[in-house]
N, CA, C and O atoms as a MOPAC input file, in Angstrom:
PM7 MOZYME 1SCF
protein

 N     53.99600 1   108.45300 1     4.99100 1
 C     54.80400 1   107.49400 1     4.26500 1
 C     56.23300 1   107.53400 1     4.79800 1
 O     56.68600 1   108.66000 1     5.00000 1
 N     56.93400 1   106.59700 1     5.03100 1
 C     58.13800 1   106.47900 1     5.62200 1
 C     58.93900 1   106.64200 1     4.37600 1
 O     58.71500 1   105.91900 1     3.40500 1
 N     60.07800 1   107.77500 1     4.35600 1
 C     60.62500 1   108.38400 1     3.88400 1
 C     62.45700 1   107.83800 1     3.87400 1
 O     63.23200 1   107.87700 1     2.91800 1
 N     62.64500 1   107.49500 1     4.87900 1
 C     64.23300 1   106.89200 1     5.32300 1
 C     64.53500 1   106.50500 1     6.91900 1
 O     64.03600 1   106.91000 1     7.96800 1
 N     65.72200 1   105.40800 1     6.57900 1
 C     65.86500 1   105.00300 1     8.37700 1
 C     66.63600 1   106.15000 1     8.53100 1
 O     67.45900 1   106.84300 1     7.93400 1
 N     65.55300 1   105.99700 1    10.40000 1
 C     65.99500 1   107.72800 1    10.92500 1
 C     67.18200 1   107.10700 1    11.81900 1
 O     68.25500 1   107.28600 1    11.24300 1
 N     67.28900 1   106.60600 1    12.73000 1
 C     68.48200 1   105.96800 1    13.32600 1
 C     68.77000 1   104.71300 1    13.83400 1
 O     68.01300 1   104.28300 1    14.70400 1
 N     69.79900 1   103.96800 1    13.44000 1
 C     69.75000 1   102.37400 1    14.09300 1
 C     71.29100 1   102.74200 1    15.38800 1
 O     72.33100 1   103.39900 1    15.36200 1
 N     70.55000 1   101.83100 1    16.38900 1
 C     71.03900 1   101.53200 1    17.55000 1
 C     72.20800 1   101.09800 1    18.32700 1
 O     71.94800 1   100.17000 1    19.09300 1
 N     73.73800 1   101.62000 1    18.34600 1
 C     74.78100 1   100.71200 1    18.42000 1
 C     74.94600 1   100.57000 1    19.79200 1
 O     74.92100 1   101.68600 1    20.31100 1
 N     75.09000 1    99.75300 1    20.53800 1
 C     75.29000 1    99.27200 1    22.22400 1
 C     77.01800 1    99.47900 1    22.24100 1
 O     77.76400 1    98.88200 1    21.46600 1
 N     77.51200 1   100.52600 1    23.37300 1
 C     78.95700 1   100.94700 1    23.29700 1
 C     79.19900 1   100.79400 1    24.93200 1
 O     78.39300 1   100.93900 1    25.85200 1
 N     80.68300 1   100.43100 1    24.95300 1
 C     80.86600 1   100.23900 1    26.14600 1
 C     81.07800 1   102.02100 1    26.99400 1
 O     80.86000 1   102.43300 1    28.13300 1
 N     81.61200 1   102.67700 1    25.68900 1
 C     82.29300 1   103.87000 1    26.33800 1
 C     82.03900 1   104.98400 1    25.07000 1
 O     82.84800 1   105.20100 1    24.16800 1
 N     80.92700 1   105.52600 1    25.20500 1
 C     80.33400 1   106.80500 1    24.37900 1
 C     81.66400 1   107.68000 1    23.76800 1
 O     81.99200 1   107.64600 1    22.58200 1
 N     82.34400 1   108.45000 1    24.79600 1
 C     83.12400 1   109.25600 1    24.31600 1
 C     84.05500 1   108.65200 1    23.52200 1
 O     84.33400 1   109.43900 1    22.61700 1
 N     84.61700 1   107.72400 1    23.43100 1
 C     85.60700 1   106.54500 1    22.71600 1
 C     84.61000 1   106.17000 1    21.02300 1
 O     84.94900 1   105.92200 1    19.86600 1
 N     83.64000 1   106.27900 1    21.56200 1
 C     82.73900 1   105.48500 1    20.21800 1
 C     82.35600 1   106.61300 1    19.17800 1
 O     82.05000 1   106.43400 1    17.99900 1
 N     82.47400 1   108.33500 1    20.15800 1
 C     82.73500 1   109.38800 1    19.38600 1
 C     83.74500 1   109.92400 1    18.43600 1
 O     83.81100 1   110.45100 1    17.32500 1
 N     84.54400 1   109.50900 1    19.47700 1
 C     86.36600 1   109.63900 1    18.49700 1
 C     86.64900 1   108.76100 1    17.37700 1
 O     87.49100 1   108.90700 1    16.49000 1
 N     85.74500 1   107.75200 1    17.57300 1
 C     85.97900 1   106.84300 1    16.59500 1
 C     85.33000 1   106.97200 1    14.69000 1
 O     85.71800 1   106.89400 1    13.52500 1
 N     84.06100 1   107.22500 1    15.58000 1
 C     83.16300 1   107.94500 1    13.93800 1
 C     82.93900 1   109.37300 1    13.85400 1
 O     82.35300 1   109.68100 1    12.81600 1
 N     83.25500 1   110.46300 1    14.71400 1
 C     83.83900 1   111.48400 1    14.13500 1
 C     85.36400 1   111.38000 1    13.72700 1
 O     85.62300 1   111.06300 1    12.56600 1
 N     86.25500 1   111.59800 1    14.50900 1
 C     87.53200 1   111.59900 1    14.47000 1
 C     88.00400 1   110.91500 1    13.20400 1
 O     88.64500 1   111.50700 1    12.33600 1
 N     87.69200 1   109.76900 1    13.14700 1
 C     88.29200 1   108.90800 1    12.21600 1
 C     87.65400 1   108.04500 1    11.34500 1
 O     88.31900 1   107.37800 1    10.55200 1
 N     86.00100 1   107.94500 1    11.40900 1
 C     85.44200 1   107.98300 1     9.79200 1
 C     85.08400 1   109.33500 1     9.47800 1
 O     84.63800 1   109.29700 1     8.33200 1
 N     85.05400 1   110.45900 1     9.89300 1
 C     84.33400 1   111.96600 1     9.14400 1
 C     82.71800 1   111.62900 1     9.18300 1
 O     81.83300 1   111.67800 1     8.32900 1
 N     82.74900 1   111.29800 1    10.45700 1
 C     81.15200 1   111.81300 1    10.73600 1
 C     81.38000 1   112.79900 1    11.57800 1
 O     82.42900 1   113.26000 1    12.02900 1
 N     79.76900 1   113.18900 1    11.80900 1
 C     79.38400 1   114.40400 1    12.13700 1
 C     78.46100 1   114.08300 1    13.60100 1
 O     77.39900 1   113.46900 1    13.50100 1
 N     78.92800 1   114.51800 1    14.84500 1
 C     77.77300 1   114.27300 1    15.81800 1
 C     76.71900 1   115.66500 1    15.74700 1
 O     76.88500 1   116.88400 1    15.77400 1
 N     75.95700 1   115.05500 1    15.67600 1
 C     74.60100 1   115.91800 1    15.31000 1
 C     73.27600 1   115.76300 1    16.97100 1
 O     72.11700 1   116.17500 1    16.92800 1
 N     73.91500 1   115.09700 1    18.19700 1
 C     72.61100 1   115.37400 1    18.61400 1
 C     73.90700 1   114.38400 1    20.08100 1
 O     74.61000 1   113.39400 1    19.87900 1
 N     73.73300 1   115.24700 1    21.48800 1
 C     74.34700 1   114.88500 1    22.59800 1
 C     73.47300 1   115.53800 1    23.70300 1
 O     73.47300 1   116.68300 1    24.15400 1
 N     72.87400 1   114.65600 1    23.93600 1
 C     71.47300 1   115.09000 1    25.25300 1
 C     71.19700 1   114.10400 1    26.57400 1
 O     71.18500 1   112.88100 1    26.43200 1
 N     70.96500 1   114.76700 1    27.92500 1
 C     70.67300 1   113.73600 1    28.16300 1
 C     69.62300 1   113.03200 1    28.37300 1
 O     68.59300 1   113.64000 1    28.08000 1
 N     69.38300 1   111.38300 1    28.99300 1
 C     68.51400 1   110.23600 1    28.63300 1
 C     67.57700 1   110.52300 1    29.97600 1
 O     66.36700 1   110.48700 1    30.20200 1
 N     68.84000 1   110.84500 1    30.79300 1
 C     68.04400 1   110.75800 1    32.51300 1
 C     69.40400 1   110.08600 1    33.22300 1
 O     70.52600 1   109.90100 1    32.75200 1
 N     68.85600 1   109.79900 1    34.53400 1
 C     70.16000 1   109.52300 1    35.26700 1
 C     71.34100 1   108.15800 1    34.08600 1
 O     70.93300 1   107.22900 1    33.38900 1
 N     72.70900 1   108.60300 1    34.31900 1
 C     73.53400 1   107.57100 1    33.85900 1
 C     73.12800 1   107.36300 1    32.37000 1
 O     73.55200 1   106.27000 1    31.99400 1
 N     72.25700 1   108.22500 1    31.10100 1
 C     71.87500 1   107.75300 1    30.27500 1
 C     72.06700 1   109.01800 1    29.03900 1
 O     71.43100 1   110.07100 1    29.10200 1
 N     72.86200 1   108.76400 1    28.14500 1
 C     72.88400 1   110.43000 1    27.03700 1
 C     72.15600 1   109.16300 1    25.63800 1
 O     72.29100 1   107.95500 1    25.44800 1
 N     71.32100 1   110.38500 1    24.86300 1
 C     71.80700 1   110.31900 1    23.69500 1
 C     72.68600 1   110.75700 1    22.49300 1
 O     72.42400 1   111.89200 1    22.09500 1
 N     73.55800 1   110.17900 1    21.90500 1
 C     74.09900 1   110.57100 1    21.21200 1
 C     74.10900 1   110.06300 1    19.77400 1
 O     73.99000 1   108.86800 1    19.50400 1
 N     74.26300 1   111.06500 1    18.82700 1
 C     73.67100 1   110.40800 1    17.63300 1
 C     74.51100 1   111.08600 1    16.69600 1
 O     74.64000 1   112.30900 1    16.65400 1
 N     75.37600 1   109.83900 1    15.55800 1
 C     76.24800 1   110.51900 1    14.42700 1
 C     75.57900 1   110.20200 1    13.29600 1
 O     74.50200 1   109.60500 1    13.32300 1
 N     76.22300 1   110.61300 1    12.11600 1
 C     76.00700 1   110.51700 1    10.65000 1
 C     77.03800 1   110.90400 1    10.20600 1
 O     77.75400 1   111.74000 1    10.75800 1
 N     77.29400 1   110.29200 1     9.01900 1
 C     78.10700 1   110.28300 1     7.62200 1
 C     77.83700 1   111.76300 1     6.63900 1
 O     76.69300 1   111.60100 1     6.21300 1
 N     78.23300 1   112.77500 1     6.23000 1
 C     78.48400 1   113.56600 1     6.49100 1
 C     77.58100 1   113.40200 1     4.80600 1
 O     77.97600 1   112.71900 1     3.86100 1
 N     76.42300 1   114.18100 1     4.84800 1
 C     74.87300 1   114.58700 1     4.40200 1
 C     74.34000 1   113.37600 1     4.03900 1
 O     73.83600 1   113.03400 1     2.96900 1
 N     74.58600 1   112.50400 1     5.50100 1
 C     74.05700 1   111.15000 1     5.04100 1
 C     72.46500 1   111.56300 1     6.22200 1
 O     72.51500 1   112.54100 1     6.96900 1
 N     71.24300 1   110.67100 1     6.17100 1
 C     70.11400 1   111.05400 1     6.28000 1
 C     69.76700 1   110.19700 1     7.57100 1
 O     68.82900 1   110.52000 1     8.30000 1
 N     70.52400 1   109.14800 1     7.80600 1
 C     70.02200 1   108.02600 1     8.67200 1
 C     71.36400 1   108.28300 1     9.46900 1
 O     72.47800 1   108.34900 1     8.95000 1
 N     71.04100 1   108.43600 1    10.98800 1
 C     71.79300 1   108.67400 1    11.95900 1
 C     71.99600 1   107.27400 1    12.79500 1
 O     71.07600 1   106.46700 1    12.93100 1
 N     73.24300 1   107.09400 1    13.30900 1
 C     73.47100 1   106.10500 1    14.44000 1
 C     73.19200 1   106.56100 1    15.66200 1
 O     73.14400 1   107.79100 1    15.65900 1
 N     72.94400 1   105.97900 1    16.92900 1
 C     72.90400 1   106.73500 1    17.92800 1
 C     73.63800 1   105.57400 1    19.07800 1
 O     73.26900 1   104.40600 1    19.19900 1
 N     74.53500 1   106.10500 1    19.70400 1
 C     75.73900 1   105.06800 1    20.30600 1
 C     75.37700 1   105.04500 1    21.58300 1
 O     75.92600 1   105.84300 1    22.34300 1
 N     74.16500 1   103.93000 1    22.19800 1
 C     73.86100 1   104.06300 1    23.44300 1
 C     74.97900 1   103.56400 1    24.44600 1
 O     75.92100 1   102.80500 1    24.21900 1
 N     74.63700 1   104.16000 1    25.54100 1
 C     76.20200 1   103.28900 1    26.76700 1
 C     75.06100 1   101.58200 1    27.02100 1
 O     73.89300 1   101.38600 1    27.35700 1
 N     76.05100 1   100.82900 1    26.69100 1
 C     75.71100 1    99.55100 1    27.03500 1
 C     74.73600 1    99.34100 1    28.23400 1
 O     73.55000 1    99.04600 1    28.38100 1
 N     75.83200 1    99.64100 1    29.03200 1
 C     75.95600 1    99.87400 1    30.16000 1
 C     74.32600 1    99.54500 1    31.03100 1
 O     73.71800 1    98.54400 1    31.41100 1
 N     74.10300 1   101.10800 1    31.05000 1
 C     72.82600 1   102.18300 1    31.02000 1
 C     71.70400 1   101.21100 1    30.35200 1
 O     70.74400 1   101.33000 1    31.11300 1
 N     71.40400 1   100.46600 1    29.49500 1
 C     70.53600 1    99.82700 1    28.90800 1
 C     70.59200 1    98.22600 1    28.96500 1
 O     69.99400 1    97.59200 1    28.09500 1
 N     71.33500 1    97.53000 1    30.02100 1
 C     71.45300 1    96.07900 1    30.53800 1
 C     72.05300 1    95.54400 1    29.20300 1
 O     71.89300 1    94.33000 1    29.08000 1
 N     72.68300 1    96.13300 1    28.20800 1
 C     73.26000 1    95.23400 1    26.63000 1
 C     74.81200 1    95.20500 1    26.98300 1
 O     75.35000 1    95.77300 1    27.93400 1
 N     75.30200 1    94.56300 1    26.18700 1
 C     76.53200 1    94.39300 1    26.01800 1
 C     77.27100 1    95.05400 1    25.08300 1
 O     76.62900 1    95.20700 1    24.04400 1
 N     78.80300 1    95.67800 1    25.04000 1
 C     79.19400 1    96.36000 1    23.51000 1
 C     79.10900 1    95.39300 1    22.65300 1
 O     79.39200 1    94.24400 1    22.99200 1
 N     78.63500 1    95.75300 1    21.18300 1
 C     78.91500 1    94.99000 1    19.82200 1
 C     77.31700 1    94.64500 1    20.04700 1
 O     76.85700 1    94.37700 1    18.93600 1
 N     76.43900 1    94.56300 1    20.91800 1
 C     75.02200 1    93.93800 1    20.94400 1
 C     74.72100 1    94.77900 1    19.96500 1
 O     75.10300 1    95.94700 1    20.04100 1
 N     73.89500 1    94.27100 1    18.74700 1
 C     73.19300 1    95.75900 1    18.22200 1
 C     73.29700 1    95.02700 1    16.53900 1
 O     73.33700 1    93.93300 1    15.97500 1
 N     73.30300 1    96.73300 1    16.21600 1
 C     73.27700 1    97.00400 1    14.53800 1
 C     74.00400 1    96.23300 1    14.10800 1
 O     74.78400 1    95.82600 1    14.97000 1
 N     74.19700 1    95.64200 1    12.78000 1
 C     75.29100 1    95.55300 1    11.82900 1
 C     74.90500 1    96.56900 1    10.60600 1
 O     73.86200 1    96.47600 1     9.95800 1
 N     75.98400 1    97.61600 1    10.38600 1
 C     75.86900 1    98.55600 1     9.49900 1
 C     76.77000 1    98.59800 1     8.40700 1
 O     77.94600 1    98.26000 1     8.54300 1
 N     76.25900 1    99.02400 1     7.24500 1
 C     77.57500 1    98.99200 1     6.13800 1
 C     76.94900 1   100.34500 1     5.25600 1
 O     75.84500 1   100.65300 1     4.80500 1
 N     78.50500 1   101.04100 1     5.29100 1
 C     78.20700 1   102.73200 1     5.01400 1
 C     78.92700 1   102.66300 1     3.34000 1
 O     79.59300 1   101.69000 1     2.98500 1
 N     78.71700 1   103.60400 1     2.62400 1
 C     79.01800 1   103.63700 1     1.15300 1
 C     80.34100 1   104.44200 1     0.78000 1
 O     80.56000 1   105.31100 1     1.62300 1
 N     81.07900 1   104.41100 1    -0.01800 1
 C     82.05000 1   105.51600 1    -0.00200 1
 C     81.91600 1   105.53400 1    -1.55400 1
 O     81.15400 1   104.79800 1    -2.18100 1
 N     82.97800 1   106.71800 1    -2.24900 1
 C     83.31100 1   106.76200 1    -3.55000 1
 C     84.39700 1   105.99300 1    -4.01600 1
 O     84.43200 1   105.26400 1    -5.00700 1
 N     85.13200 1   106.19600 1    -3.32900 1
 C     86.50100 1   105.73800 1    -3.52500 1
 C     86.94800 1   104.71800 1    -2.66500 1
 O     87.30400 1   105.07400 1    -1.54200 1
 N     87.00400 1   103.53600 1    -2.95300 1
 C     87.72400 1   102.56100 1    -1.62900 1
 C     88.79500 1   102.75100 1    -1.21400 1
 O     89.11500 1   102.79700 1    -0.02700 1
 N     89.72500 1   102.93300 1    -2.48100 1
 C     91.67200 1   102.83400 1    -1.90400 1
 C     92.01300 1   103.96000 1    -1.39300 1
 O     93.19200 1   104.11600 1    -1.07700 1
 N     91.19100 1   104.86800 1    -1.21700 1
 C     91.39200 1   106.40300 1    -0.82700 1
 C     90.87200 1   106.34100 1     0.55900 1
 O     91.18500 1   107.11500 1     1.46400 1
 N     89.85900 1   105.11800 1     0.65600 1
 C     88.74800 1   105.31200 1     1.89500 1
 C     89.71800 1   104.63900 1     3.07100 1
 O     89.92100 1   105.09700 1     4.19500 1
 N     90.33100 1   103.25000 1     2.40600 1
 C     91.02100 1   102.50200 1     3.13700 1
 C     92.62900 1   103.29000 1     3.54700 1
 O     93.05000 1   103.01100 1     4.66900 1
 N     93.43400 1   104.16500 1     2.74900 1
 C     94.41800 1   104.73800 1     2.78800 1
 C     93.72200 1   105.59500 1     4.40700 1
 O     93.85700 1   105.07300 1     5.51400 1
 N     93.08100 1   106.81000 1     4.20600 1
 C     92.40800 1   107.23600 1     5.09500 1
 C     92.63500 1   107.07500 1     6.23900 1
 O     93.29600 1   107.72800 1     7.04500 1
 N     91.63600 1   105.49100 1     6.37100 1
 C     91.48000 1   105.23300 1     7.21800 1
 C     92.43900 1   104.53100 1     8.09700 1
 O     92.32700 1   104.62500 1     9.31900 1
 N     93.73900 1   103.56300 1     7.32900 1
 C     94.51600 1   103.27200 1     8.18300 1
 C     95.54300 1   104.50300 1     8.41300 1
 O     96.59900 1   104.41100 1     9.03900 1
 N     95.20200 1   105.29600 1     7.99300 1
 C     96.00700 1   106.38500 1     8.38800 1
 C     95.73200 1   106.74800 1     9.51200 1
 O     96.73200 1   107.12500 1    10.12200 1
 N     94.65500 1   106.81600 1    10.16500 1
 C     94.08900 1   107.16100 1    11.53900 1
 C     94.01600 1   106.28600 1    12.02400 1
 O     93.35700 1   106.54200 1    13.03100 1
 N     94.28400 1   105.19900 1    12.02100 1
 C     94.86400 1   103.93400 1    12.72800 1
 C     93.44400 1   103.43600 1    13.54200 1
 O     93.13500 1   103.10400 1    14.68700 1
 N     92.72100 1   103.61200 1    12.09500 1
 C     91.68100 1   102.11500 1    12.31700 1
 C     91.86600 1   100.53200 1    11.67900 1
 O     92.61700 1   100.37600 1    10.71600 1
 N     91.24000 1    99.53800 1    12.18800 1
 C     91.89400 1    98.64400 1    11.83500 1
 C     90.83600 1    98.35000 1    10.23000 1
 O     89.67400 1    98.67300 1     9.98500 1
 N     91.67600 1    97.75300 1     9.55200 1
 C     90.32900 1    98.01300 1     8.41800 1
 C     91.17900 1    96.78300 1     7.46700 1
 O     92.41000 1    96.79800 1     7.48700 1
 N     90.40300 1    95.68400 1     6.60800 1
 C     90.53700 1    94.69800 1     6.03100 1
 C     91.21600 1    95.63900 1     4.62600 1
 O     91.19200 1    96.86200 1     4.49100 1
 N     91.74600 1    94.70500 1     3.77400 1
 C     92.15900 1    94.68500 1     2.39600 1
 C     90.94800 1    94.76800 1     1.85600 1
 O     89.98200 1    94.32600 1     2.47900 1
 N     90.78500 1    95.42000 1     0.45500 1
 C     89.23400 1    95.26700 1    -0.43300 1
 C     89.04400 1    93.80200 1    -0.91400 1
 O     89.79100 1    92.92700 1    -1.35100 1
 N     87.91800 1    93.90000 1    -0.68500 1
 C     87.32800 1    92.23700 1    -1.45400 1
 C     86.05200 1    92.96300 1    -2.44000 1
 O     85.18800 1    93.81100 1    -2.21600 1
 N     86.57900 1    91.86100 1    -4.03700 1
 C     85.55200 1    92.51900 1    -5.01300 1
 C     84.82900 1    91.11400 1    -4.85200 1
 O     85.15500 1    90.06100 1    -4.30500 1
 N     83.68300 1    91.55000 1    -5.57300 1
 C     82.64300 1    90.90100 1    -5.56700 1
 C     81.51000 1    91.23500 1    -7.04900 1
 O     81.76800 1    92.08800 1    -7.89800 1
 N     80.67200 1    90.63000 1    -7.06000 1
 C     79.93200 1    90.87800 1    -7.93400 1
 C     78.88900 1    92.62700 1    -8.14200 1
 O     78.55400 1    93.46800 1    -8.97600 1
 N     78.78300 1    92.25300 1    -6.64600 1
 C     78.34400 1    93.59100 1    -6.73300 1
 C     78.87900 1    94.58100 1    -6.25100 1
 O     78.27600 1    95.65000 1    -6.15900 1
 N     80.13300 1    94.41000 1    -5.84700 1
 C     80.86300 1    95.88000 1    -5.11200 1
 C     81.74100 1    95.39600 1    -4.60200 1
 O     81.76900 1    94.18300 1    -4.39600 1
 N     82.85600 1    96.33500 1    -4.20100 1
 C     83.84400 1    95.96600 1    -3.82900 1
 C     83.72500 1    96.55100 1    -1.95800 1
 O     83.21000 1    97.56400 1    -1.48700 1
 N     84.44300 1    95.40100 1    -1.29300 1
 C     83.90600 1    96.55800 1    -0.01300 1
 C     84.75000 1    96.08400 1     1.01800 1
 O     84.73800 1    94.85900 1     1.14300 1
 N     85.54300 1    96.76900 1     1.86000 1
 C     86.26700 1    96.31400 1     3.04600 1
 C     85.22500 1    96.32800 1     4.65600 1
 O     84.07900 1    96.77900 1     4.68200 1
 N     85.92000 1    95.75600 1     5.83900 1
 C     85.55900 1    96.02000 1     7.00600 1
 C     86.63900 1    96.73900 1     7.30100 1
 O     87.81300 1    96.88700 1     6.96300 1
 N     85.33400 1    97.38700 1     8.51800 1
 C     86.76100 1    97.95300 1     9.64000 1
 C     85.48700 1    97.59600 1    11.05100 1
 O     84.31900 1    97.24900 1    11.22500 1
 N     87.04300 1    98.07600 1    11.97000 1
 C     86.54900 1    97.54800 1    13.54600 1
 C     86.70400 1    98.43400 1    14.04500 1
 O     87.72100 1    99.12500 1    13.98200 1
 N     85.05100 1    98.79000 1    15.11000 1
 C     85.37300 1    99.79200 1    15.76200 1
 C     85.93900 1    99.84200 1    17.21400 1
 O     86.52800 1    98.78900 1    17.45800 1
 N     85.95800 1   100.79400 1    18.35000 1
 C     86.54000 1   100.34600 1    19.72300 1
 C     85.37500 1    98.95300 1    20.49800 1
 O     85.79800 1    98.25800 1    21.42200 1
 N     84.26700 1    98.80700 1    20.05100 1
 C     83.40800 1    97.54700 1    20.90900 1
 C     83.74300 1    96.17700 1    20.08900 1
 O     83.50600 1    95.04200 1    20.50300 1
 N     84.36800 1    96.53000 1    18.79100 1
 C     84.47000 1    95.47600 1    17.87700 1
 C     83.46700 1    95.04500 1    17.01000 1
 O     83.49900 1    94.01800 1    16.33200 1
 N     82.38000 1    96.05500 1    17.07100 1
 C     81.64200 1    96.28000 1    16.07500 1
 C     82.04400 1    96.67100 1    14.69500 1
 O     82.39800 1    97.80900 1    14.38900 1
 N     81.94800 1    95.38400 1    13.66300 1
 C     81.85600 1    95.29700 1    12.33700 1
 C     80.94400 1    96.00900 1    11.40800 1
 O     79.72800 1    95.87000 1    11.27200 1
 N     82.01000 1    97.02800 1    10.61700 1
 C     81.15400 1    97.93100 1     9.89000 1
 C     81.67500 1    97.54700 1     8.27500 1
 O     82.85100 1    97.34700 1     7.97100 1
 N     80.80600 1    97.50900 1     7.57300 1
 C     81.42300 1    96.86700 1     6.12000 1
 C     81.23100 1    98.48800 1     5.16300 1
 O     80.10000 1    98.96700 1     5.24700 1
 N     82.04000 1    99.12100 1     4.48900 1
 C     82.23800 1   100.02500 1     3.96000 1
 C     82.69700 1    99.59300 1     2.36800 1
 O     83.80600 1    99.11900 1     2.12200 1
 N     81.64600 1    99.84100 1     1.33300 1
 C     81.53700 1    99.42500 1     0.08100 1
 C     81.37500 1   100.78100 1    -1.25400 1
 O     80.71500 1   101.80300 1    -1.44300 1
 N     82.35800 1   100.04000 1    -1.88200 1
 C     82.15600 1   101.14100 1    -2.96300 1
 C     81.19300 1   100.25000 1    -3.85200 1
 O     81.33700 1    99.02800 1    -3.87900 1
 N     80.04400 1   101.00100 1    -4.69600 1
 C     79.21500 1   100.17600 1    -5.41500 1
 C     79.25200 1   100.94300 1    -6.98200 1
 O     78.60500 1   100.47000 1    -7.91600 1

């Protein structure tokens, strides 16, 4: 029985950059840096005792383009704390927008991959 998503796929122009970005400055955790074969690593983060891992392939290496891929949206507790945070580390990250069911900002990562981060 399938239990949880184990990892969805982000297409990056530049791995080590796409590391700094969701360790460094969302507080994930890289959990897995191996390599694929020639010109090819995997690397794979998570949200810190979150269950479903990203894994930030080089574009490149796999004929895709950066931003080709996932659209992901991660959960927090606190938004104004999440968003303080985060422009503190000088990601770029929207004002909160409420909504019916949650309130939730974007932020952008280095490929310009849109990640929507919601408090519910």
């Amino acid at each position: 029985m399938i239990t949880h998503i184990g990892v969805a796929v982000m297409y990056v122009a530049d791995q080590r950059r796409s590391v700094d970005f969701y360790v460094d400055k969302l507080g994930f955790t890289k959990t897995v840096d191996a390599e694929m074969g020639p010109g090819a690593r995997w690397v794979e983060v998570k949200p810190p005792n979150g269950q479903t891992s990203i894994t930030l392939h080089s574009a490149e290496a796999f004929g895709k383009k950066p931003g080709e891929g996932a659209y992901l949206t991660f959960a927090c507790d606190d938004i104004d704390e999440t968003v303080r945070r985060l422009r503190e580390a000088g990601v770029q990250v929207t004002d909160p927008v409420e909504e019916p069911w949650g309130t939730y900002v974007k932020a952008t990562d280095p490929d310009g991959h849109e990640v929507m981060i919601s408090k519910k």
